[in-house]
Each structure stands twice: as C-alpha cells, then as structure tokens.
C-alpha positions, -999 to +999 in steps of 0.1 A: -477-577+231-453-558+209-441-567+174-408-562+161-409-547+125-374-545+101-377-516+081-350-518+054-338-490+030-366-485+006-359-485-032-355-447-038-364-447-078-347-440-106-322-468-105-305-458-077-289-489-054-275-477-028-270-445-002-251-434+020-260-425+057-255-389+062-276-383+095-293-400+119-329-382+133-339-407+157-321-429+184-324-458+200-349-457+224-369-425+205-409-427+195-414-426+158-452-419+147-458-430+109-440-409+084-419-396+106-382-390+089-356-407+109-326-408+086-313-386+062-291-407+035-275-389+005-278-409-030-258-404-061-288-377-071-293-358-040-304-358-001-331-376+011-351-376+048-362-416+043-395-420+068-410-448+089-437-466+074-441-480+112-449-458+144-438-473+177-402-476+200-371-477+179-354-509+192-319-508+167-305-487+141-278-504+115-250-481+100-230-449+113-230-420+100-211-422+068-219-459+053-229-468+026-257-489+022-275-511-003-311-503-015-324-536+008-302-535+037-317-532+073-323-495+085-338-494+119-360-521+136-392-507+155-415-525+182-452-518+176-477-525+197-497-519+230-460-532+250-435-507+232-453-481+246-441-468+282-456-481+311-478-462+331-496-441+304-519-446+278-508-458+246-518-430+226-490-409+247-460-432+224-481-437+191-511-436+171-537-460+182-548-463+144-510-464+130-497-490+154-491-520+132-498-509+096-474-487+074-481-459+053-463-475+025-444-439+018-411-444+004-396-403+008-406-374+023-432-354+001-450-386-009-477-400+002-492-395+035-485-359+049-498-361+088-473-341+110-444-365+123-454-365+167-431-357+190-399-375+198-400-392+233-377-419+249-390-448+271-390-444+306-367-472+324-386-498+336-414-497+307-420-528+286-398-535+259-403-549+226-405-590+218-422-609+197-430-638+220-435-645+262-404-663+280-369-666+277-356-683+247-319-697+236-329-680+206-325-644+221-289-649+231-280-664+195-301-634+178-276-614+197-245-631+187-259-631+151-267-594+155-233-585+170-217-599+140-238-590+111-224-562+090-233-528+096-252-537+133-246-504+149-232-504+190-268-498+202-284-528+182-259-554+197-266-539+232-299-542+225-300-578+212-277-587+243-300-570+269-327-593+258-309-622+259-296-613+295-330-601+310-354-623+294-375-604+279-388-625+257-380-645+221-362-619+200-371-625+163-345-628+139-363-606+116-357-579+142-322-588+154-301-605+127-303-581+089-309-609+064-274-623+045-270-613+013-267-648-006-252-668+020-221-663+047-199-645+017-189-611+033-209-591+002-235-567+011-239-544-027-259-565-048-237-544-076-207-562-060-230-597-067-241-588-102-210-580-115-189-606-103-219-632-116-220-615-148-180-621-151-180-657-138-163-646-106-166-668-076-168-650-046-159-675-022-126-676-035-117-638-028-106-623+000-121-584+004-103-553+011-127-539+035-136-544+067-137-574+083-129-586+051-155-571+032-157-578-004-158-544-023-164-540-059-128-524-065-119-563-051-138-577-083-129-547-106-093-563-098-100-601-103-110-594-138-077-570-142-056-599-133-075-626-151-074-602-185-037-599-183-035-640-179-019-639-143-019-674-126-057-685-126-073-687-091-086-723-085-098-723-051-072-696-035-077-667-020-077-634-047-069-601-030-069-565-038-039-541-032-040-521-009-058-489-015-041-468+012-026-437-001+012-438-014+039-414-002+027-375-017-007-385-033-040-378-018-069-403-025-102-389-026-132-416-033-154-412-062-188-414-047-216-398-041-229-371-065-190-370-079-195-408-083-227-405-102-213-377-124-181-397-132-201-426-140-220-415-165-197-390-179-180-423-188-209-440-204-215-409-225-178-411-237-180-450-240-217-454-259-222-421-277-204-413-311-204-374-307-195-347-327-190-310-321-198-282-344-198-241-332-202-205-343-193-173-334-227-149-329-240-114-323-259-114-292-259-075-293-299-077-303-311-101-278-290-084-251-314-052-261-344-075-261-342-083-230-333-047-218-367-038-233-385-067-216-374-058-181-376-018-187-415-031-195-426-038-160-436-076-144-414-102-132-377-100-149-364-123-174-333-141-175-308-143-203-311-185-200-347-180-200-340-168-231-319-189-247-341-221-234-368-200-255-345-201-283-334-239-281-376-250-279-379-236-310-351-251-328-356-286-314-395-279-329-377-277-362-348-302-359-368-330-335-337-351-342-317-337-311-352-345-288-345-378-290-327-412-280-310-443-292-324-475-279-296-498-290-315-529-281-339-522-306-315-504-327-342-473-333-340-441-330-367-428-303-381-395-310-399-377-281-425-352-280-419-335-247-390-313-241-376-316-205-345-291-203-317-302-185-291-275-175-255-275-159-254-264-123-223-261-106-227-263-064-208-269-035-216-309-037-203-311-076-224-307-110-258-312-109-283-307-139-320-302-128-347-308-152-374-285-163-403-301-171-427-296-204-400-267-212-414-264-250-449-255-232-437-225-211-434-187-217-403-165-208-413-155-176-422-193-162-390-202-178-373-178-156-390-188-123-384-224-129-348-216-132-346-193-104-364-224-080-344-252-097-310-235-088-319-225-053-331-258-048-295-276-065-274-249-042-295-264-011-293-298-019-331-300-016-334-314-054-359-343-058-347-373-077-377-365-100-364-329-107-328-344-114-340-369-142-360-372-172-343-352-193-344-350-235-317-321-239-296-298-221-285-262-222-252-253-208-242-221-199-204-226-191-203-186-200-208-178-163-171-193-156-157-168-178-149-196-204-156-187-245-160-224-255-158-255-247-165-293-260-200-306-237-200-342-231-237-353-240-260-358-210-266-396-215-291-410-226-297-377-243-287-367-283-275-333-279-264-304-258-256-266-264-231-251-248-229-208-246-198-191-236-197-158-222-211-129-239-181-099-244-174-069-268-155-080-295-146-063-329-176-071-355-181-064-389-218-050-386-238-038-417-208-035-438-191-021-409-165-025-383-180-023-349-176-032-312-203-059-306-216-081-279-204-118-293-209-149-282-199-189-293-225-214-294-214-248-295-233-277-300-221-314-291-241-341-308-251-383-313-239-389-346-263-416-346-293-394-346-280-370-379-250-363-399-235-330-397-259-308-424-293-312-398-268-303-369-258-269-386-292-259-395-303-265-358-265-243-345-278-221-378-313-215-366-300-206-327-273-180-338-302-162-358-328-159-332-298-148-309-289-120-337-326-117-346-349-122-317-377-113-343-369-145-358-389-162-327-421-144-336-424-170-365-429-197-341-453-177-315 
C-alpha cells in the first residue's frame, strides 16, 4: 500500500527564509528516484535545483512558477510504496526497491548522496494510485476542499485531491493533501510576516492583506506600524489595510526581491549599524603594471591584475589585523579573525554579487587568479553556491573596470573594511624629481570606525599604495 510523503521546502542555510519558484522539473504524475532535482527555486544568494529526499509517484506540486515561498511551506507530495508504482510491471521499473520509503536526508544538489537521478516516467492510466488507507472516507472529499483552498495548492493538487474523493481511492491523509496552516486560519504564510508583526505587537487578525485572497504581506505590517507611529486612529478590533500598491499614472514599480532584495537589504544594515569612514590616495601603479608584464612574459598560467592586488591586501591585513575583523555588538567586542576569506564585487546580469574566496591569505598568485577566473564564471552563470557567496572577512572592489576613478564602498556587512581601486590611466606624475606620464591609480579604503581611528587606517591605505608602487615591498612578507 502506498504512502503519501509531504516534502516541504528544506532550510537552504545561511539564514535564508524563503525562495522563489523559478522552474518546475517534475509534474504531476512523473517518477522521482531519491535525489532527484525536481524544482529549481532562486534565493536571495543564488539558484538552487532542491532534490527529493523521497523516490516514488509525484501525487501534487504547491506553487507556480514565480511564488515565493517560505523555508517550511509544502513543495510537492510523493506516494511511495509497492502501489505508486504502475501496474503491470515490477516495482523496480518506477523506483528503487532500497529507496522506497526512506530519504536521503540531502538538502541541495551537490550534497550528500550523489547516485544518478532515474529516469522520468508517468503512470500508465489505470495503475494504482497513492493512499494512505483501504476504502472510501468523508475525509478524502474534505482533504480536497481543504486542499483546494489552502494557499499556494497548485491546479493539479486540487484535481488530484478531488479525484480521490470522487473515485474512492482510498483515505487521503491530510499530511498529503492539506499544507499545514501557519499559526491558525490567519491568511499569513512568511514566518517574516509573523515575526515582525509579533515583535511590534501587531495583531494580525485585525488586518486585512493586500495580496491575494487577502493575503497578509509584510508591506501590510510595514504600514500598520507607519500609521500607528504617526498616531492615526488606533485599530481596536477593525480591519487595517494597505494602499494599494498598483502603479500610479507614469511610474514604473519594479519589486525589490530576489538577489536585488538581498543586496538592498543589507546595503541598508551596513548604512544603518556601521559607523564608516573613508580615507584615499592617489598611486603609481606604473611598477606593478611592469611586474606583471614580467610575470606573464615568464611562461605558466597568467596572472591577473586583482590577483595581484588580493596579494597586496593579504599582506596588509597581516599587518593591520584590525580590518579582518567584526563587531559583535551583543557582546560589545571586537572579534578579530585569523582566516582571510576575500569577498569581491561582481557585477552580472541578475545584480551584484560578491563571491568569496576562501583561505585567500594562504594562496599564491597564480591560485589567486584561477579562483577568480572560476568564481566569476560561476557568478555570470548563476551557478554560485550559497557557501561560495558568504563567509566573508573583507572585500576588494574593483569598480575600475566601469571606467570610474573613485568612489565611496559601502562596507560588506558584517565586515570592517573594503578597498575600492579605480581604473588605472596615464596621468601627469612627478617621478624622481621629474614630470612624467605615469600609470595612476586611487585606492580608496571605507572603514568601521569602531574597529580603529583614522592613523591604523592610513598606515593599512599607506602600506597598499607602496607595494602597488613597489612590488619589491611584498618580498618582505614572502
């Protein structure tokens, strides 16, 4: 007999809540073995194939293309089991006789178990279908009602639920028919949407959403605590409502979500929790420009200018440790680290990413350089692990390559500092006592004020504009 299994959106790490369905891989009706990826959601730190921890007959899917869904919230519901097999052939033919019931426990692709995902197949009409239970129950046809109205149930799942109801198939459990309410019959599926209006004293039974159905979204919330802040007539027991959000006559709304979202977001918190401070210079780069002439001209793999400069900023932050740090305000301490993981700014088609390399103080020029050249291929893909997109103790910005001279970073939060380099062009130089046409470049360097006062944060700026006019100055720290 087969078994109904709910397999919900698995928590994807790093703090993220919620995704957003971008495309489906299986359908109703399809054979999933275990690990097989049948959605592909896109988070607020890249795209994601999510796999089945179950292998057997998908029986319901939950959410089009396009929603957004909380880490939690129902996914797809599979029937496992000798019955969800089609009839007339072995079971093997659907699934794995040693995968039928237990999950792999994998949360993304890439992790955990790595057997091949088997081949897609649809049941034949007429096979069995999955139920948890023998005999027609009332409780099939109110599973379907339930189903139909439950928020995000998708056009197959309520034609699912209903067909079981109408042919008695058997007692449909509600695990597999209805996705579990979030805290009761208020129309609120985010748990953000929960948390914030709990932490604010909001009730949400008094509101009215702005989405469908009357779905309470968290611009609804964001606006009950606009109107109580500016003393407007307190709500007892009526109904609070949003304004509309439809765009006005000659303005064009575009929703801050996804990676935008994520980047706006903490762009904020930077801005909002970090007391920074800016100091620059103007440098020679005409020295390390020959440097890495010579490098290449030598043979081997080629190095990259920002292989360079990450060369460069390792060193300093060996000197200046202050800027590989991090503020735990809880504590109030200041939390040095020993690792360096360098962030740095990428600019692609879905918005500003900054992947992370890993144990950068440990690495030579020319594994700096690969790790760049894979990082960037991977952000201009969209192929980016969370893993590669966080973790990071400072960042190096190269805003040169938009032509730019300087320019102000905001600090990557939770971070203490950034450089910024702008593009490297002839300009007029005074060079051993001499006017001269030199290659010159700005290095700016945006910093926690919390960390250091301004002296430690121009001996770090000091100590990068030397080894970029010196390159020999690096051999003291080889």
């Amino acid at each position: 007999m087969a078994q109904v299994l709910e397999f919900r959106l698995p928590d994807l790490g790093e703090g993220l809540t919620e995704a957003e369905i971008v495309r489906w891989l299986v359908e109703v009706g399809d054979v999933v073995s275990v690990d097989q990826p049948v959605v592909e959601v896109e988070t607020a730190k890249a795209l994601v194939d999510v796999p089945c921890p179950y292998a057997g007959v998908v029986t319901a899917r939950y959410g089009e293309e396009g929603t957004e869904l909380p880490v939690g919230a129902p996914l797809i519901t599979v029937a496992v089991g000798p019955a969800a097999t089609a009839s007339g052939g072995p079971a093997e033919d659907a699934v794995g006789e040693s995968a039928e019931t237990k999950g792999s426990g994998n949360v993304l692709v890439g992790y955990g178990t790595s057997e091949a995902p088997a081949r897609r197949r649809r049941v034949r009409p007429g096979s069995a279908v999955p139920a948890a239970g023998g005999g027609r129950s009332g409780a099939a046809s109110e599973a379907a009602d339930r189903w139909s109205d439950a928020p995000g149930a998708t056009a197959n799942g309520r034609a699912e639920a209903a067909t079981a109801a109408v042919n008695g198939r058997g007692t449909v459990s509600e695990a597999a028919t209805a996705p579990e309410a979030f805290d009761g019959p208020v129309p609120v599926i985010s748990p953000l949407v929960r948390r914030l209006a709990r932490q604010n004293g909001i009730d949400l039974r008094e509101m009215t959403g702005s989405g469908p159905d009357g779905l309470i979204l968290r611009a609804d919330v964001e606006y009950a605590l606009r109107a109580a802040a500016t003393q407007q007539p307190a709500a007892t027991r009526q109904q609070i409502s949003a304004p509309s959000t439809g765009p006005a006559l000659g303005e064009t709304r575009i929703p801050l979500k996804g990676v935008r979202g994520a980047v706006a977001d903490k762009l904020s918190r930077s801005r909002s929790e970090i007391p920074d401070a800016t100091c620059w210079v103007d440098a020679d780069a005409t020295e390390l420009m020959r440097a890495r002439t010579a490098m290449n001209a030598a043979g081997g793999p080629k190095i990259s200018l920002l292989a360079l400069l990450a060369r460069i900023c390792t060193a300093a932050l060996a000197r200046f440790p202050e800027f590989n740090s991090t503020v735990d305000t809880a504590a109030r301490e200041i939390v040095r680290l020993d690792a360096v993981h360098l962030g740095f700014a990428a600019q692609t088609e879905r918005g500003l990413v900054v992947p992370v390399v890993k144990d950068a103080h440990a690495r030579g020029a020319e594994s700096l350089t690969a790790e760049f050249a894979r990082l960037t291929e991977a952000a201009r893909t969209g192929g980016l692990t969370p893993a590669e997109l966080t973790g990071g103790t400072f960042t190096l910005n190269n805003y040169g390559v938009f032509g730019v001279d300087g320019s102000t970073p905001i600090i990557n939060h939770p971070e203490a500092a950034m450089l910024g380099v702008g593009r490297i062009v002839p300009r007029p130089w005074v060079h051993e006592g001499e006017l001269a046409v030199r290659q010159v470049v700005q290095l700016s360097l945006t910093f926690d004020h919390r960390v250091c006062d301004g002296g430690t944060a121009g001996g770090f700026l000091r100590y990068v504009a030397d080894c970029v006019e010196q390159p020999a100055v690096l051999l003291r720290t080889l």
